[in-house]
N, C-alpha and C positions, 0 to 999 in steps of 0.2 A: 179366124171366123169367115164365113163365107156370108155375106150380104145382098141376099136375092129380091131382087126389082120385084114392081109388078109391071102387069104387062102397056099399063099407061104410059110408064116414064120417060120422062125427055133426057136428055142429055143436059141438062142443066141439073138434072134429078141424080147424074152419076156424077157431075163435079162435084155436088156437096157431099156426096161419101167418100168423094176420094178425101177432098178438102178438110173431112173431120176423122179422115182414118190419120192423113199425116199428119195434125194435130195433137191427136192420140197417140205420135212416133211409131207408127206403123208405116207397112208397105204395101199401097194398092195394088193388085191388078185385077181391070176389066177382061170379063169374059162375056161375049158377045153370042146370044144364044139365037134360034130360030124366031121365038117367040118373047123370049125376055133374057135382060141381064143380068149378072149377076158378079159381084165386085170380092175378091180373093183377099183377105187382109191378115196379113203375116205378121208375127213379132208376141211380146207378150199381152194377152188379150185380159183383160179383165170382167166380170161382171158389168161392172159400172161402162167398159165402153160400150159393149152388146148393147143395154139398155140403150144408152145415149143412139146408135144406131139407128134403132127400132124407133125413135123418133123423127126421125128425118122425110122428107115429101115421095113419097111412094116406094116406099121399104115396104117390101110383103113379110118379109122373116128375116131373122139372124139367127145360123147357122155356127152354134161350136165348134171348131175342128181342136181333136186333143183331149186332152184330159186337161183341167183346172189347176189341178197342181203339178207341177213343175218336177221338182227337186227329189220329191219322192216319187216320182214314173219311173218306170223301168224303161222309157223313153230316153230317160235322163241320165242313167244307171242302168246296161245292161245286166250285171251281174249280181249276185243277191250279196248284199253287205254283210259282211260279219265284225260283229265287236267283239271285242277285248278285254273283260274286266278281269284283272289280277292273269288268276291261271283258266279263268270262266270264259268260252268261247261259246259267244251266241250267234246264229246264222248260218254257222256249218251242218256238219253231219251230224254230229252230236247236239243231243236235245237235253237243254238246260231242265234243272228241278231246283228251283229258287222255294224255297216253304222256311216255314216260322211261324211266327206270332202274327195275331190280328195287331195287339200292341203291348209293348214293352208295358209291364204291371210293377213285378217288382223285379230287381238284380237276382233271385235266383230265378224266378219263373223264367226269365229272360234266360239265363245259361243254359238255364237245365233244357228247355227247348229249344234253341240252338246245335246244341250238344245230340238233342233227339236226331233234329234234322240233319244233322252230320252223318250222324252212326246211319240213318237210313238209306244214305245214299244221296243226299241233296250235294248239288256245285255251289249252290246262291246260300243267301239269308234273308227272307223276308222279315220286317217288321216296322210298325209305324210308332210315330211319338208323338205327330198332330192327326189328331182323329177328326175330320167334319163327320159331323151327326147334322140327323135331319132334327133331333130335339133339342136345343140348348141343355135341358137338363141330363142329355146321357153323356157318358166318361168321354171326355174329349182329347187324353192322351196325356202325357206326363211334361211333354215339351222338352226343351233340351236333356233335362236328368232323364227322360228318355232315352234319348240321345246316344247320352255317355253310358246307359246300359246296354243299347244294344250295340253300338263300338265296343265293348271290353269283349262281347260273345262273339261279336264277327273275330274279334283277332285269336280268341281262345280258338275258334274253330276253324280257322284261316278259310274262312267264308266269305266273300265279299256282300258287303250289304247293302239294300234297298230299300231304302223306305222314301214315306210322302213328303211334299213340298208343296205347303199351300200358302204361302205368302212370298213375295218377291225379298221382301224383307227379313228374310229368315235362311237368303240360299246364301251368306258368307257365315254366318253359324255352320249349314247344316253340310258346307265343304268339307268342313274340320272334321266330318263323323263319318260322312256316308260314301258309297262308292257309285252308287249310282240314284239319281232322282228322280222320284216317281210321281207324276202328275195324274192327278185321281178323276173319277168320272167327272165330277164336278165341277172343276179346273179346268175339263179339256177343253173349252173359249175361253179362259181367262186369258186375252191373248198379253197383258203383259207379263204376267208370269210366267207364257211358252215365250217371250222374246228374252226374258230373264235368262231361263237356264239355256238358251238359245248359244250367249254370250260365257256359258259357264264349260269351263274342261272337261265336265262328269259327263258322262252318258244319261239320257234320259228315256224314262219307260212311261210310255204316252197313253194312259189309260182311256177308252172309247167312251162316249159320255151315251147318258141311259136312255138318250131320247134322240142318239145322235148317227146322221148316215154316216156309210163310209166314205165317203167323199167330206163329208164334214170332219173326220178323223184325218184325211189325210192333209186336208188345208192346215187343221192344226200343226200337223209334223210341218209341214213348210216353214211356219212361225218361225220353227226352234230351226229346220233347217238351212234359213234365209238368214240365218243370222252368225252362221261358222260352223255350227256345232252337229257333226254330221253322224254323233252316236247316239241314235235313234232306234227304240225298239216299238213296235205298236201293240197293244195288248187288247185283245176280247174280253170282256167282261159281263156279257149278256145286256140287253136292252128291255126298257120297257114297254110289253103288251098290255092286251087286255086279258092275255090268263093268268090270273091267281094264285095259281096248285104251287109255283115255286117262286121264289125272289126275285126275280129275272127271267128270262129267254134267251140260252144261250146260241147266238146264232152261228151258226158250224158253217153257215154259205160264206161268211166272212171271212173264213181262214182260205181257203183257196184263193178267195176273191183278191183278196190283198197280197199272197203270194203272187198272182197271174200279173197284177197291175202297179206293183212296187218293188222296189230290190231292200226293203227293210224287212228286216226280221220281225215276226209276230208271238207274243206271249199268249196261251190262254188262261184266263184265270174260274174254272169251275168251280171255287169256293166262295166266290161274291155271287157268280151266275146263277148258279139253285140256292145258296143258305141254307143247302140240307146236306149235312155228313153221309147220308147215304147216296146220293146224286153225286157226288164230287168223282169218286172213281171211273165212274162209267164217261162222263161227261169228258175225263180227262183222257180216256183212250182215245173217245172220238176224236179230240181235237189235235191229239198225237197223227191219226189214218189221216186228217184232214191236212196233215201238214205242219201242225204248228211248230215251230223252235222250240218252245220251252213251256213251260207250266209254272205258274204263280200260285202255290197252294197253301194253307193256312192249318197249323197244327196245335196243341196244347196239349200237356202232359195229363191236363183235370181241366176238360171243358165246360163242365158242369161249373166252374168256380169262373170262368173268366169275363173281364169285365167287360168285354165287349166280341159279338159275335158269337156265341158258345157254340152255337146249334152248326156253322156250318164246319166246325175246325174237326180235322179229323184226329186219332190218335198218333201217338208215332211207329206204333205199331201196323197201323193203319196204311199209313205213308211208305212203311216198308214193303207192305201188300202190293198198292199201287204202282210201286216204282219196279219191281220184277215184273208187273203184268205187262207195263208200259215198254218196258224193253223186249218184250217179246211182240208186243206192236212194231215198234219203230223198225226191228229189226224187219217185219215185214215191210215197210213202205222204204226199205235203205238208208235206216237212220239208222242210230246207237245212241245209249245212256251213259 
């Protein structure tokens, strides 16, 4: 941070910044200007010491230098990371199609949709077994026998699978099932639950919260990255406006934005973003031309019947549509499917 004088200050006025930079285990140095000074302060800077700065006897400003988070800067990382799951390479050339289930219902709905999303052309397996709802009273997910239905269709379809984790207390269960875990808009400042799977082998898919900047998304990944665990994917999932017309707003400025300023790979998910099966397609090119790594999309055999989400899950037939248009995308921006 750079800590600029006003032009009053004494020199008793730049001991005490220096005296509380080194406090704060930093490293001063004055820069002595025409008209005023201004004190250079090196090392890992926090919020809380700017603040405490900007306190001090004739501070005009504090100056961030840097980005806020660390770990995920491409400061920090020049090269764009790629993960690993099974045979699933996410980050590279190739652009992941992770679909499934909103949530595992019953063991065949579960197969039989897995199974869809296989034949269509998917790498991944989405689906969840803890649902947060905003009503208490709407289906909240099967919980573990979840679980163990959607493990029997990952291994049937040698898919690797993804679903939620919303309790710290549920990620040595949810080791034994899943391949990678997914922290839901919701979540994304639960910050013990990102220190949780932070500490855990799985790779984790850091879902954007509906009210949350990007810089707020990326603090979160520090959580989990600050803590060992350096398989991190970031995912779009639209934010909340004031327009109406769809579920969400999916913001497409994101996917460049966090390609340009992170070496993590980024998911979009256009099936949370609109809630509309007919929005999902279009929304999933863009964010292909934008960049994205991979897509999170939600499918069902009979959406009409499912217990949660109906409206935005596309068919599998649907999904097959999407996934040849998509590769004629990718192949324009130098990707592949």
């Amino acid at each position: 941070m750079i800590v600029v004088m006003k032009q009053s200050h004494t020199d008793e006025d730049i001991e005490k910044v220096k005296e509380k930079a080194i406090q704060q285990g930093h490293e001063p140095l004055v820069i002595n200007g025409v008209e005023r000074s201004v004190v250079a302060v090196s090392g890992k800077v926090n919020d809380d010491h700017r603040a405490v700065m900007k306190l001090l006897p004739n501070v005009s400003r504090v100056i961030p230098v840097g980005k806020p988070y660390k770990l995920a800067s491409k400061n920090y990382k020049k090269k764009n990371s790629i993960i690993q799951i099974q045979n699933l390479t996410i980050g590279g050339d190739e652009i992941a199609i992770i679909a499934g289930p909103d949530s595992a219902e019953t063991q065949e709905q579960t197969i039989e949709t897995a199974m869809a999303a296989k034949d269509a052309g998917s790498n991944g397996l989405r689906g969840g077994a803890f649902k947060p709802r905003t009503s208490p009273y709407s289906f909240q997910g099967l919980g573990e026998d979840g679980l163990k239905m959607l493990k029997e269709a990952s291994e049937i379809t040698s898919l690797p699978l993804f679903s939620e984790i919303m309790d710290a207390q549920h990620l040595s269960m949810m080791e034994k099932y899943v391949d990678v875990l997914q922290i839901g808009a919701r979540n994304m400042q639960n910050f013990k639950l990102l220190e949780a799977v932070g500490e855990s082998e799985l790779p984790v898919l850091l879902k954007r919260g509906m009210s949350a900047t990007l810089d707020e998304l990326l603090l979160a990944s520090e959580y989990i990255l600050s803590r060992g665990n350096e398989n991190v994917m970031l995912c779009e999932r639209g934010i909340r406006t004031y327009e109406t017309a769809t579920r969400n707003t999916f913001d497409i400025n994101a996917i460049p934005f966090l390609k340009q300023n992170s070496h993590l790979p980024v998911i979009a998910d256009p099936s949370h973003a609109t809630g509309d099966n007919t929005l999902v397609e279009p929304v999933a090119l863009a964010a292909i031309a934008a960049g994205a790594d991979g897509l999170l999309i939600e499918i069902h055999p009979r959406p009409e019947e499912a217990l949660c989400d109906g409206p935005q899950a596309l068919l599998p037939s649907e999904l097959e549509t999407l996934i040849s248009k998509a590769s004629i995308v990718a192949k324009a921006v130098g990707r592949s499917l």
